[in-house]
N, C-alpha and C positions, 0 to 999 in steps of 0.2 A: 539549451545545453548548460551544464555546471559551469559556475565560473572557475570553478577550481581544477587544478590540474588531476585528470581521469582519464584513464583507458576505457576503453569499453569493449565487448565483444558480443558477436551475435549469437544466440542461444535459439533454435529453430526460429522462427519467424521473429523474433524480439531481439534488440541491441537492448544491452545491459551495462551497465556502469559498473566500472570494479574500482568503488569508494567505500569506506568505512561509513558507520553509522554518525559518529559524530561530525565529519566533515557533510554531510547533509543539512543538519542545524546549526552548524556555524553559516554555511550555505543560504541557509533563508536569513539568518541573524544579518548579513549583508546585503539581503536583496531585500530586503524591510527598508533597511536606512537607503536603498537607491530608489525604493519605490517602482522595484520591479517584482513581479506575480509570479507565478508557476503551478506547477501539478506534479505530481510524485504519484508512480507507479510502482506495487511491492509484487515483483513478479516472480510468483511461485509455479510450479508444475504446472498446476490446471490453469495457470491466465496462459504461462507460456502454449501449450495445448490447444487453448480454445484459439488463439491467435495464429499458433498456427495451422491452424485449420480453415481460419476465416482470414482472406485478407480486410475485409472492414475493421474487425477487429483488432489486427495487427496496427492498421492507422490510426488505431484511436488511443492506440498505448503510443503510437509514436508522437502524437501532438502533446505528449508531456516532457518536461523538462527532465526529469529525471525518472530512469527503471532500476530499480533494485534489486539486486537478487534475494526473493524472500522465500526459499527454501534449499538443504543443503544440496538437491542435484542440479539446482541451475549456480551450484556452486562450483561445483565440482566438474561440471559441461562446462564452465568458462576457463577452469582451470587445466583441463585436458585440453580446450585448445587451443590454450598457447597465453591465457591472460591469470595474471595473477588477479582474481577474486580475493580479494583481503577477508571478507566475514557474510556473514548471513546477516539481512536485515529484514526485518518482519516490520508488517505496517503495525500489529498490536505493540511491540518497541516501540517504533517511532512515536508512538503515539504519545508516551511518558517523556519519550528524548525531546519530541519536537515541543511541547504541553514545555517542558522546563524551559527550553528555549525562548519560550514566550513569556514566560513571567519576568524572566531577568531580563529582557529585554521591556518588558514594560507593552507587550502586542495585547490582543485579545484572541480567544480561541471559542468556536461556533460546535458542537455538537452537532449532527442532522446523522439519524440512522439508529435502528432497536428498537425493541418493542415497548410500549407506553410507560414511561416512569425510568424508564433504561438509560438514556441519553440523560436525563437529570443526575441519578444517582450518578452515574460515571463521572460529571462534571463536581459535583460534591465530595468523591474521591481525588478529584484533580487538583481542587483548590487546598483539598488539606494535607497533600502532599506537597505542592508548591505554592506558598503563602503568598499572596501579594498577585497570586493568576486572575486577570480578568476575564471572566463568561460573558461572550457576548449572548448567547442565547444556546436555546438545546430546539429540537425539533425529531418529532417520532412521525414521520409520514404514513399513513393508511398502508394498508397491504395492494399492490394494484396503481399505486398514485399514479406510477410512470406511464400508464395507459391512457391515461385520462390529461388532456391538454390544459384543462381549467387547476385538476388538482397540480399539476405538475408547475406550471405558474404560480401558485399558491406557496409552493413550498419556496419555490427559486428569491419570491417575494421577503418570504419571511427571513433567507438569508440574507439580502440585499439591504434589507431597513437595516439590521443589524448591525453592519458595517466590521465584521469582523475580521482580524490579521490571518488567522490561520485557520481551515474548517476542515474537520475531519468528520470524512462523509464514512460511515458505514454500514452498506447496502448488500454487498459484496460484486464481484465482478459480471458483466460490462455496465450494469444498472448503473454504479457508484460513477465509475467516468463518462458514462455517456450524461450524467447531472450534473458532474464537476466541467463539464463543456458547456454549459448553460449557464450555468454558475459563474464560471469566468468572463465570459462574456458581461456580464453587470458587475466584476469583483476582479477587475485585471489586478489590481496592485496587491490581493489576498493569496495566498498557498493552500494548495487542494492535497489533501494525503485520503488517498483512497485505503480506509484502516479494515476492511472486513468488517470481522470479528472483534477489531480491537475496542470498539464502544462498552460493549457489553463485559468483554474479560478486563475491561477496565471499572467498571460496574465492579466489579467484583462477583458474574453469574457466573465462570467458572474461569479455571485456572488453567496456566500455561504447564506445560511440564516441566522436570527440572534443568536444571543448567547443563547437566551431564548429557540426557537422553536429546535436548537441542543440538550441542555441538556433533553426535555423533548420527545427529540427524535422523532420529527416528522420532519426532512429535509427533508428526504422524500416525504414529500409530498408540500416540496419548489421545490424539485427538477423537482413531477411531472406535476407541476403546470409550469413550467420553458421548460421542454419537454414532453408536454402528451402523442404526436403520439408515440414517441419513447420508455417511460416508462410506458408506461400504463399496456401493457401488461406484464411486465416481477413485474412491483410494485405488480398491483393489482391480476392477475392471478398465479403466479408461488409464489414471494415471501414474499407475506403476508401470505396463510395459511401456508407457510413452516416456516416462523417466530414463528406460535403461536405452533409448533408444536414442534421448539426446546425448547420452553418456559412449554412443558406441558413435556416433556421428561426428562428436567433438573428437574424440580419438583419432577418426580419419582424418577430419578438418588438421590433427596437429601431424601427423605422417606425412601429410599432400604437401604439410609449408616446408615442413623437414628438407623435404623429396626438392623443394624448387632451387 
């Protein structure tokens, strides 16, 4: 749990934190100097989705210190029912918010996640965006790692030599947390931010949308315009009617507290 003062509220199967972006890395900036760990979950539609579908899955975003809301209708589902959600936080943000935080603090930050050469470049945009950043390492794991006990040890390993402050795993969802639970366990005092996508559009392989089309919450449909074959199916069939469905739920959820 945040040390900082936060509401939170429950969005289908997932409690969500209603924090700003930067009170998250002031967040770890204090938990560095206590020499206390965590994990950071960016819960957009489809984690919220697949979690609540699965309750395994819902456990596995709860053993993180913090869930964020990273997309506008698990904004807008917390703010129908009854909690002020202050802002959208995406793990590919954090990535740059959390990345600064660690230079002026003086931490190191670990890459693991992208395809061969991805994870490098990214960290070579990060240092020369924030001068003074320390790379403890990058790592691009084989396609499959997670299947295999030998390579999956291998990877856990190569974070651990490391000894890095902050590691931003991106695999995408449950791969990335079900690592960042392995990971911690050898790296209690380090912070885990499961970034996606944020490796690579931090690479600079492609771009977020603008500032306009974010707030009004259609990247989404930057994104799918960006990968149709890939997103089509999971945008348009799975979780669009599940979006409007947490938004007609939060509704009720805020009528019923009315009603008491």
């Amino acid at each position: 749990m945040p040390s900082f003062s936060a509401s939170h509220v429950r969005v289908g199967a997932v409690e969500v934190w209603a924090v700003p972006e930067a009170a998250v890395a002031d967040h770890l900036v204090r938990a560095w100097d206590s020499g206390s760990g965590g994990a950071i979950v960016t819960a957009n539609v489809d984690i919220v989705r697949a979690a609540t579908r699965s309750p395994e899955l819902a456990a596995l975003i709860a053993e993180s210190e913090i869930v964020v809301a990273d997309g506008m209708p698990v904004v807008w589902a917390g703010r129908l029912a009854g909690t002020h959600v202050p802002e959208r936080v995406t793990g590919s943000s954090l990535v740059y918010t959390l990345t600064e935080a660690a230079a002026r603090a003086g931490r190191s930050v670990y890459l693991l996640g992208g395809n061969p050469g991805v994870p490098e470049k990214a960290a070579a945009a990060l240092v020369e965006r924030y001068p003074g950043l320390t790379v403890a390492g990058t790592d691009s794991p084989p396609f499959g790692f997670d299947q295999d006990v030998v390579a999956t040890a291998e990877v856990v390993a190569s974070a651990v030599k490391a000894e890095p402050d902050l590691v931003l795993v991106g695999l995408g969802f449950p791969k990335q947390e079900r690592l960042i639970r392995l990971l911690r366990a050898e790296l209690p005092q380090a912070w885990f931010l499961g970034c996606g996508a944020g490796i690579p559009m931090a690479a600079g392989e492609f771009k977020r949308a603008s500032g306009v089309v974010q707030k009004v919450g259609a990247e989404w449909l930057h994104r799918l315009a960006l990968e149709p074959r890939r997103l089509a199916r999971r945008y348009l069939r799975d979780d669009l009617p599940f979006a409007l469905k947490l938004l007609v739920q939060a509704g009720k959820t805020r009528y019923r507290s009315r009603g008491n």
